[in-house]
N, CA, C and O atoms as CSV, one atom per row, in Angstrom:
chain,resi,resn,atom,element,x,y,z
A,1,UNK,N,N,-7.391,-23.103,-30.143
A,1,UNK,CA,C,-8.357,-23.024,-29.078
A,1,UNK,C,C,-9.439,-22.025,-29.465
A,1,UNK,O,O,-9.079,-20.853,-29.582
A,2,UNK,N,N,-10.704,-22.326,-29.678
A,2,UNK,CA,C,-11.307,-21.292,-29.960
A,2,UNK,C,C,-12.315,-20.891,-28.236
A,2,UNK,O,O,-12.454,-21.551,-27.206
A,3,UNK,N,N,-12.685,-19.893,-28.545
A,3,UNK,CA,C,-13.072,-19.026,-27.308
A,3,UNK,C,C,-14.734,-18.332,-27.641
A,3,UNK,O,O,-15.109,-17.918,-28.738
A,4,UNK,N,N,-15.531,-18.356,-26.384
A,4,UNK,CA,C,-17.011,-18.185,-27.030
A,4,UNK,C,C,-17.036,-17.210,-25.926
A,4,UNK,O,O,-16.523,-17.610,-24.881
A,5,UNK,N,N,-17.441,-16.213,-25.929
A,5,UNK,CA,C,-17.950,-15.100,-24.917
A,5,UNK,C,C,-19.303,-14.890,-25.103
A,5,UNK,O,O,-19.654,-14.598,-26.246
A,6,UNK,N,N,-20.377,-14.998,-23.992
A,6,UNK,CA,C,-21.601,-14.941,-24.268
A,6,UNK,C,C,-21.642,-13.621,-22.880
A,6,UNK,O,O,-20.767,-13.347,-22.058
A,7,UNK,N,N,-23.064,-13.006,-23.080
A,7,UNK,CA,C,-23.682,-12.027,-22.250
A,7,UNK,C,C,-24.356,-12.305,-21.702
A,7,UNK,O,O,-25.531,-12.487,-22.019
A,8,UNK,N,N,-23.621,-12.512,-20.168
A,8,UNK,CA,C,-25.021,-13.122,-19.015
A,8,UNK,C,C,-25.801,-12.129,-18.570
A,8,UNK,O,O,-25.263,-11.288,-17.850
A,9,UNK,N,N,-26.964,-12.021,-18.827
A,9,UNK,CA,C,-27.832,-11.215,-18.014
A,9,UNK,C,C,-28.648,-11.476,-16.708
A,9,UNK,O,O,-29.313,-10.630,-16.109
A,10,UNK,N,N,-28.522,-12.500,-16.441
A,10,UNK,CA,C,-28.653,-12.575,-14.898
A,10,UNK,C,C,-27.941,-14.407,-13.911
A,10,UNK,O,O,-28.010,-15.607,-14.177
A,11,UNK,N,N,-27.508,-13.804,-13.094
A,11,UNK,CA,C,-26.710,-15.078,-12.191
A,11,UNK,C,C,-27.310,-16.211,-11.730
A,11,UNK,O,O,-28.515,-16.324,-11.956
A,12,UNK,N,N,-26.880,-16.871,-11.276
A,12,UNK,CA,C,-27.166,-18.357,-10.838
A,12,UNK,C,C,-25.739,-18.925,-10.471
A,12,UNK,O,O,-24.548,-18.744,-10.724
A,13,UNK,N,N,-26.892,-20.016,-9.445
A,13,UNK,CA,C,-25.323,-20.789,-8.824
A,13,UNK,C,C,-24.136,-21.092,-9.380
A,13,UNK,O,O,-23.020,-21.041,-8.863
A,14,UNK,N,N,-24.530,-21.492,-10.751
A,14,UNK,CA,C,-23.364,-21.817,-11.644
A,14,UNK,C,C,-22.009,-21.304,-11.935
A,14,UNK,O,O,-20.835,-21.676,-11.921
A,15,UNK,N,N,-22.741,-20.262,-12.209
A,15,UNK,CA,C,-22.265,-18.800,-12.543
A,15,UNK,C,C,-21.242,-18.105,-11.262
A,15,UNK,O,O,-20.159,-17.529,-11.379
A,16,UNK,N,N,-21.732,-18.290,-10.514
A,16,UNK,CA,C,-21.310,-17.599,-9.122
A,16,UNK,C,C,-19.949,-19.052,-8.907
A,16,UNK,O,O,-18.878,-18.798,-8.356
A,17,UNK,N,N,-20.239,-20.315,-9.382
A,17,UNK,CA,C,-19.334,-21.218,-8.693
A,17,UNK,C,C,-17.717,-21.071,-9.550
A,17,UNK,O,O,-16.550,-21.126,-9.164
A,18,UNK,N,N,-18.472,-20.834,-11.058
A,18,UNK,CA,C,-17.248,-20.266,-12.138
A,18,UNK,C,C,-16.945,-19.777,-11.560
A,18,UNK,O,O,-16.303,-20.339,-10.672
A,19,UNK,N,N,-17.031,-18.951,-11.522
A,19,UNK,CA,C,-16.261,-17.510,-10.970
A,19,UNK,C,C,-15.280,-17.613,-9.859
A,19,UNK,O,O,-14.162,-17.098,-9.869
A,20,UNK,N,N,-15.948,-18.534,-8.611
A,20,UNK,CA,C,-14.996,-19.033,-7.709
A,20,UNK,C,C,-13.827,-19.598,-8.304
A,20,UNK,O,O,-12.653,-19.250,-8.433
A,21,UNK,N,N,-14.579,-20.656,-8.648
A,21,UNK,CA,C,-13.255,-21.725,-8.812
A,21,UNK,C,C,-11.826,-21.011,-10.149
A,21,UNK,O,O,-10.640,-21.335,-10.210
A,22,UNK,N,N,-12.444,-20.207,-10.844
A,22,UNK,CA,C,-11.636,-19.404,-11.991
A,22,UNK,C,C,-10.637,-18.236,-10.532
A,22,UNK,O,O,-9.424,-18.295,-10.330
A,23,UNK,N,N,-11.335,-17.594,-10.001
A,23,UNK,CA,C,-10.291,-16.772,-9.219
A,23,UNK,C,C,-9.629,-17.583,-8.328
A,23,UNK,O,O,-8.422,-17.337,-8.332
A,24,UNK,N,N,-9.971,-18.513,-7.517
A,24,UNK,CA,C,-9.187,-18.987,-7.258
A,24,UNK,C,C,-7.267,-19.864,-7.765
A,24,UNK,O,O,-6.268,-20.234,-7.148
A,25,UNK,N,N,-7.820,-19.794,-9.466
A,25,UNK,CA,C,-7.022,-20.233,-10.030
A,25,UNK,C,C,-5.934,-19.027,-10.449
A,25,UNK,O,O,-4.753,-19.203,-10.750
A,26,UNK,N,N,-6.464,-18.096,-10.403
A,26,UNK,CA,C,-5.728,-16.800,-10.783
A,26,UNK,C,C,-5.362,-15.849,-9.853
A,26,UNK,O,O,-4.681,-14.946,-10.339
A,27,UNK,N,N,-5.639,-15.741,-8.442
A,27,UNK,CA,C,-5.424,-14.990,-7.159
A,27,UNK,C,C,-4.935,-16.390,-5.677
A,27,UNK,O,O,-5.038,-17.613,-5.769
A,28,UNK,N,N,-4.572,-15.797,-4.817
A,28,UNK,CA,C,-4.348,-16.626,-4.137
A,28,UNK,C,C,-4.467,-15.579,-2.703
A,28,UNK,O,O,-4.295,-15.940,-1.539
A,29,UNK,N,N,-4.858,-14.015,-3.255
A,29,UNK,CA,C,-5.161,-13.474,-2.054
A,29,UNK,C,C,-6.723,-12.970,-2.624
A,29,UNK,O,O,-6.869,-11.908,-2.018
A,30,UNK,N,N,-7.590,-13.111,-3.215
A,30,UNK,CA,C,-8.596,-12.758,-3.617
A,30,UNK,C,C,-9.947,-13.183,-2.492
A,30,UNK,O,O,-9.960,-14.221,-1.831
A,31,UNK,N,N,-10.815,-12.338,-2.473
A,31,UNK,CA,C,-11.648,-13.095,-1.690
A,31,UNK,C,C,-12.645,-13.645,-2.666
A,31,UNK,O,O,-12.888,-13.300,-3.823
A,32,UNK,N,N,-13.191,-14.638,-1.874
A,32,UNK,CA,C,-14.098,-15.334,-2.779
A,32,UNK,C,C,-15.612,-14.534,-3.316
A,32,UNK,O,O,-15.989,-13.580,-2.635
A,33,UNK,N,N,-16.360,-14.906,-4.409
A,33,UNK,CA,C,-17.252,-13.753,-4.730
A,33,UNK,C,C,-18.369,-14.467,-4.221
A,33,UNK,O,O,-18.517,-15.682,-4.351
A,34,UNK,N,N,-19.103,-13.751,-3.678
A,34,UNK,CA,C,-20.323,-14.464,-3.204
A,34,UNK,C,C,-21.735,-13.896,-4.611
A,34,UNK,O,O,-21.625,-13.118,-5.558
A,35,UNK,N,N,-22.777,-14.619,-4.180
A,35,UNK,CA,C,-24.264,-14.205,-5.566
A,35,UNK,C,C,-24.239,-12.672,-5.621
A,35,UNK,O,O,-24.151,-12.115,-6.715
A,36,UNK,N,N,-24.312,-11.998,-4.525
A,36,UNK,CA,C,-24.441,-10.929,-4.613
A,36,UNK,C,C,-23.728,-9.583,-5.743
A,36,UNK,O,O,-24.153,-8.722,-6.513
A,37,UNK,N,N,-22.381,-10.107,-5.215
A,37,UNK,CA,C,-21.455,-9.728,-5.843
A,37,UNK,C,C,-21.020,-10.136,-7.732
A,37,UNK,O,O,-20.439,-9.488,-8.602
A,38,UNK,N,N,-21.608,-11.410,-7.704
A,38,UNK,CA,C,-21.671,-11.455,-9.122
A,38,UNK,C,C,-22.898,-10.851,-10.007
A,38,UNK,O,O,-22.987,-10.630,-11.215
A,39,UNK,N,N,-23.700,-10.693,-9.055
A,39,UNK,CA,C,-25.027,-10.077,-9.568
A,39,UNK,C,C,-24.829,-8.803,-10.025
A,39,UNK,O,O,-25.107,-8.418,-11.161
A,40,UNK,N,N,-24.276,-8.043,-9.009
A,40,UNK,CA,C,-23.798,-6.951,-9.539
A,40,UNK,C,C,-22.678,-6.534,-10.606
A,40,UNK,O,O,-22.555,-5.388,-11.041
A,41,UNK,N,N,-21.967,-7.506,-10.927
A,41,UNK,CA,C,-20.932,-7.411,-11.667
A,41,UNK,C,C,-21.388,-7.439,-13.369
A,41,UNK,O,O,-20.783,-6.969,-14.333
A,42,UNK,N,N,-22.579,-8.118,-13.315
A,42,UNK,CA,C,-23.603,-8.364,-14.815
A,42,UNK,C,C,-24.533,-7.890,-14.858
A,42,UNK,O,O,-25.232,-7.869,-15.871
A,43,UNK,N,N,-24.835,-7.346,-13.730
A,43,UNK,CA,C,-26.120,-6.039,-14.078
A,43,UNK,C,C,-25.813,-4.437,-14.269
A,43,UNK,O,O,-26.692,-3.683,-14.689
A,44,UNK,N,N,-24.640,-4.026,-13.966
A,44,UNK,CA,C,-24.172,-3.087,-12.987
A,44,UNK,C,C,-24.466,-2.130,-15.237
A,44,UNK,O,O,-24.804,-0.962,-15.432
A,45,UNK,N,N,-24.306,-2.706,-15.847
A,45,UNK,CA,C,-24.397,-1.967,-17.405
A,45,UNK,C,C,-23.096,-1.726,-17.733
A,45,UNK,O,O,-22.961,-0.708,-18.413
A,46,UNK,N,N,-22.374,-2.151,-17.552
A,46,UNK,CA,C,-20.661,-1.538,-17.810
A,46,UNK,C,C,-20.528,-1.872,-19.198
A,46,UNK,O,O,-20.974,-2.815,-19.851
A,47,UNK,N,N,-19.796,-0.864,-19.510
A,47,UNK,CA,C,-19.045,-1.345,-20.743
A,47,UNK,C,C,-17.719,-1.979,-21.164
A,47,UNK,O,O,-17.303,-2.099,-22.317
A,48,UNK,N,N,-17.185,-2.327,-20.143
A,48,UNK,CA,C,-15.603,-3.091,-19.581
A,48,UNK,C,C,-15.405,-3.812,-18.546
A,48,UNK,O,O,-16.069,-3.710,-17.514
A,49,UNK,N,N,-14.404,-4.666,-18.737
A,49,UNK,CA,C,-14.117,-5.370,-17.192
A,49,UNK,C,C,-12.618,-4.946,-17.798
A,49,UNK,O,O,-12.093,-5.084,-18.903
A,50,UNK,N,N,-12.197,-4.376,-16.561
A,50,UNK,CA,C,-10.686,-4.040,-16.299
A,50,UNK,C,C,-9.922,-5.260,-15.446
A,50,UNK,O,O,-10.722,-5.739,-14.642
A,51,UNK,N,N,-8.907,-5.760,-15.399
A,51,UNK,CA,C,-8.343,-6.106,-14.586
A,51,UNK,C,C,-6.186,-5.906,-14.820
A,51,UNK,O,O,-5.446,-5.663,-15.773
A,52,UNK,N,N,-6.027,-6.137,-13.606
A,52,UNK,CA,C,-4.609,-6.097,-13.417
A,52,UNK,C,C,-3.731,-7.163,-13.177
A,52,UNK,O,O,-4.291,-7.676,-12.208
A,53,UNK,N,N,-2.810,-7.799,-13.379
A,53,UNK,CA,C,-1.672,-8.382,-13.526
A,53,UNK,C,C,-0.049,-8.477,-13.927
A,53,UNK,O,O,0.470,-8.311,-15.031
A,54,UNK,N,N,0.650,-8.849,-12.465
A,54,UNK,CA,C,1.954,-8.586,-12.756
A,54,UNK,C,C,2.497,-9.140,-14.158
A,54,UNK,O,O,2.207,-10.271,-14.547
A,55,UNK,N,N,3.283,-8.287,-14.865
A,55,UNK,CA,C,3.865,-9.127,-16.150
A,55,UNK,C,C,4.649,-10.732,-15.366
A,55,UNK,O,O,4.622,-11.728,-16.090
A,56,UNK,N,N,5.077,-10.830,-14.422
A,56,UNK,CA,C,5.541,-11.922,-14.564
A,56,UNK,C,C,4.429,-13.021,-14.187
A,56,UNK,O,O,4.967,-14.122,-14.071
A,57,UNK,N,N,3.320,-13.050,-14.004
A,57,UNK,CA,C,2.081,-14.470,-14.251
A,57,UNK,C,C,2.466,-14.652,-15.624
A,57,UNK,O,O,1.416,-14.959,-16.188
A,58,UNK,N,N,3.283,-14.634,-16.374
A,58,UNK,CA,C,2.657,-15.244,-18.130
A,58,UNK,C,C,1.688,-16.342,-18.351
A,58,UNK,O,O,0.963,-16.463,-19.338
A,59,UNK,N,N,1.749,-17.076,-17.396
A,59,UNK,CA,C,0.499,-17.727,-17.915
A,59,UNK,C,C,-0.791,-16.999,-17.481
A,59,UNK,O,O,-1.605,-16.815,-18.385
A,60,UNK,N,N,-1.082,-16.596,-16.369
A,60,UNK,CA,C,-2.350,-15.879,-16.461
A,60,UNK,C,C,-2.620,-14.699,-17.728
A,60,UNK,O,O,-3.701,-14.326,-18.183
A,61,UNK,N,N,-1.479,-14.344,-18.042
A,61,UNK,CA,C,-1.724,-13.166,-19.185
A,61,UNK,C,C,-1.995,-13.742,-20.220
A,61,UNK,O,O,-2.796,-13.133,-20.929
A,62,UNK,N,N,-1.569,-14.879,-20.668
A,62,UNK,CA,C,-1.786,-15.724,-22.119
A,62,UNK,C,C,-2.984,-15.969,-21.557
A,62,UNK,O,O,-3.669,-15.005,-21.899
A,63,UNK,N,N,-4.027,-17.100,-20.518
A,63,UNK,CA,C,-5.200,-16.933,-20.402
A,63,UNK,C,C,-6.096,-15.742,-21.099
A,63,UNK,O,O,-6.953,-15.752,-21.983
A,64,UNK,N,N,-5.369,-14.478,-20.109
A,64,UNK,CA,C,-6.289,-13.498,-20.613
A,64,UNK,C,C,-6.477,-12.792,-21.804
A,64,UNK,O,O,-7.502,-12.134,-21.983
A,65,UNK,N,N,-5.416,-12.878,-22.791
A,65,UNK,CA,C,-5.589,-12.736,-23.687
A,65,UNK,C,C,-6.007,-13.136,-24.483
A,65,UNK,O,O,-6.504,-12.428,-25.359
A,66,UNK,N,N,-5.994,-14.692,-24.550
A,66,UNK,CA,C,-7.408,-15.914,-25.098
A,66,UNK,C,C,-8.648,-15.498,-24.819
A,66,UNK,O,O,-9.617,-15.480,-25.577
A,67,UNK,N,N,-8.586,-15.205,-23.834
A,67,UNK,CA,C,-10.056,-14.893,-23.600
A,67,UNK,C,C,-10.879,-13.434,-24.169
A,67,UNK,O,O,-12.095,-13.247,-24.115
A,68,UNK,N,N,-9.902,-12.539,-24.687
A,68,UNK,CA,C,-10.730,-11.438,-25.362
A,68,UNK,C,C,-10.045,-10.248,-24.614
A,68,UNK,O,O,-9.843,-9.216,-25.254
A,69,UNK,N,N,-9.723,-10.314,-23.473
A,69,UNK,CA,C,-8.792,-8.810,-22.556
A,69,UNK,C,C,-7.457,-8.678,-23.665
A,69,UNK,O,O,-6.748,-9.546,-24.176
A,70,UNK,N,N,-7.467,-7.285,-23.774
A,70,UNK,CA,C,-6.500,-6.645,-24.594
A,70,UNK,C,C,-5.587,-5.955,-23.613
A,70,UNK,O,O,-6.178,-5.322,-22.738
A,71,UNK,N,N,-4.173,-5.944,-23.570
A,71,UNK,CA,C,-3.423,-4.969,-22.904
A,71,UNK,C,C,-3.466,-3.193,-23.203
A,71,UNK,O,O,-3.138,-2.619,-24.242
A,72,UNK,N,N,-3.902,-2.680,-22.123
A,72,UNK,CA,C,-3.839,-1.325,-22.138
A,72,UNK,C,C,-2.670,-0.645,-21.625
A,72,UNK,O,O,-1.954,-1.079,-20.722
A,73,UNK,N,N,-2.479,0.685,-22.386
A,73,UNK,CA,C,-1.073,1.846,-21.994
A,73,UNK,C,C,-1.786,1.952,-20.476
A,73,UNK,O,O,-2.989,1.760,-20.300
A,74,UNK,N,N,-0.815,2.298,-19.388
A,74,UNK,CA,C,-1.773,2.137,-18.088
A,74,UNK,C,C,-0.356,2.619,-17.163
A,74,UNK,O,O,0.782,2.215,-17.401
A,75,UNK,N,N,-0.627,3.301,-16.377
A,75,UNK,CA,C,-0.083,3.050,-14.985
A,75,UNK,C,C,-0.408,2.814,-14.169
A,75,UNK,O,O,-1.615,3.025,-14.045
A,76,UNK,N,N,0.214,2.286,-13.113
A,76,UNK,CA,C,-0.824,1.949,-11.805
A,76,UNK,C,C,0.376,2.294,-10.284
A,76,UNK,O,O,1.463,1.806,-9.977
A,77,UNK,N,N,-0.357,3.176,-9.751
A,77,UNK,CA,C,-0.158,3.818,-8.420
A,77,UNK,C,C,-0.870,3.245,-7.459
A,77,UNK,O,O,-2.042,2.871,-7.512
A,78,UNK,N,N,0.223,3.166,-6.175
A,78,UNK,CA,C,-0.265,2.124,-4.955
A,78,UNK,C,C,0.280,3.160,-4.015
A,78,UNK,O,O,1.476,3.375,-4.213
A,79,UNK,N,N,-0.451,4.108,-2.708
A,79,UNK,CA,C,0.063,4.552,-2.024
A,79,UNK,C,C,-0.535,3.585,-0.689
A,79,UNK,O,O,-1.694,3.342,-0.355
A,80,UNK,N,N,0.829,3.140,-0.073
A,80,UNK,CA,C,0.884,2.431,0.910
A,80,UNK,C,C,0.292,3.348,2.594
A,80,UNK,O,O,0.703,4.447,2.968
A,81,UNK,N,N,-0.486,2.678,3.140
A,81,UNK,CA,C,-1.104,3.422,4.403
A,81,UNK,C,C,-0.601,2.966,5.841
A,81,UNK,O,O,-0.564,3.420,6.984
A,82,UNK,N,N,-0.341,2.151,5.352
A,82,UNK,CA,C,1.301,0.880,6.234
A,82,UNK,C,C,2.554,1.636,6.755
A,82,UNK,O,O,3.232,1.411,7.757
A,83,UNK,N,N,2.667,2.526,5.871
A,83,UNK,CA,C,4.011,3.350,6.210
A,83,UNK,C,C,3.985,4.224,6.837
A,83,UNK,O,O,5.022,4.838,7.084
């Protein structure tokens, strides 16, 4: 499978509909991203996109690792406000 990563520098419908229909495939509590929000996500200058996933999706993790995301040493802390 080969894999092409290009640098969007600015959004469009298209762009914004990827994005839907891709999280939707990978979240099932995610909210949907509206233009705005992708606008900012490709302008914003970052030098990373972080994201998180339980080890047990393996298939979302094989996705992401096709796609260029590398696993990082990491912990992750959740203090619950529920309790």
């Amino acid at each position: 499978m080969d894999v092409r990563v290009d640098i969007i520098r600015e959004t469009s419908e298209e762009l914004v509909n990827a994005f839907g229909r891709l999280l939707l495939q990978l979240s099932s509590t995610a909210k949907p991203l509206d233009h705005e929000t992708v606008r900012q996500m490709v302008t914003c200058d970052a030098n990373t996109a972080d994201l998180t996933s339980r080890p047990d999706r393996s298939a979302a993790n094989r996705l992401y690792e096709r796609l260029g995301f590398r696993t990082r040493q990491s912990t992750v802390y959740r203090f619950a406000l529920d309790e």
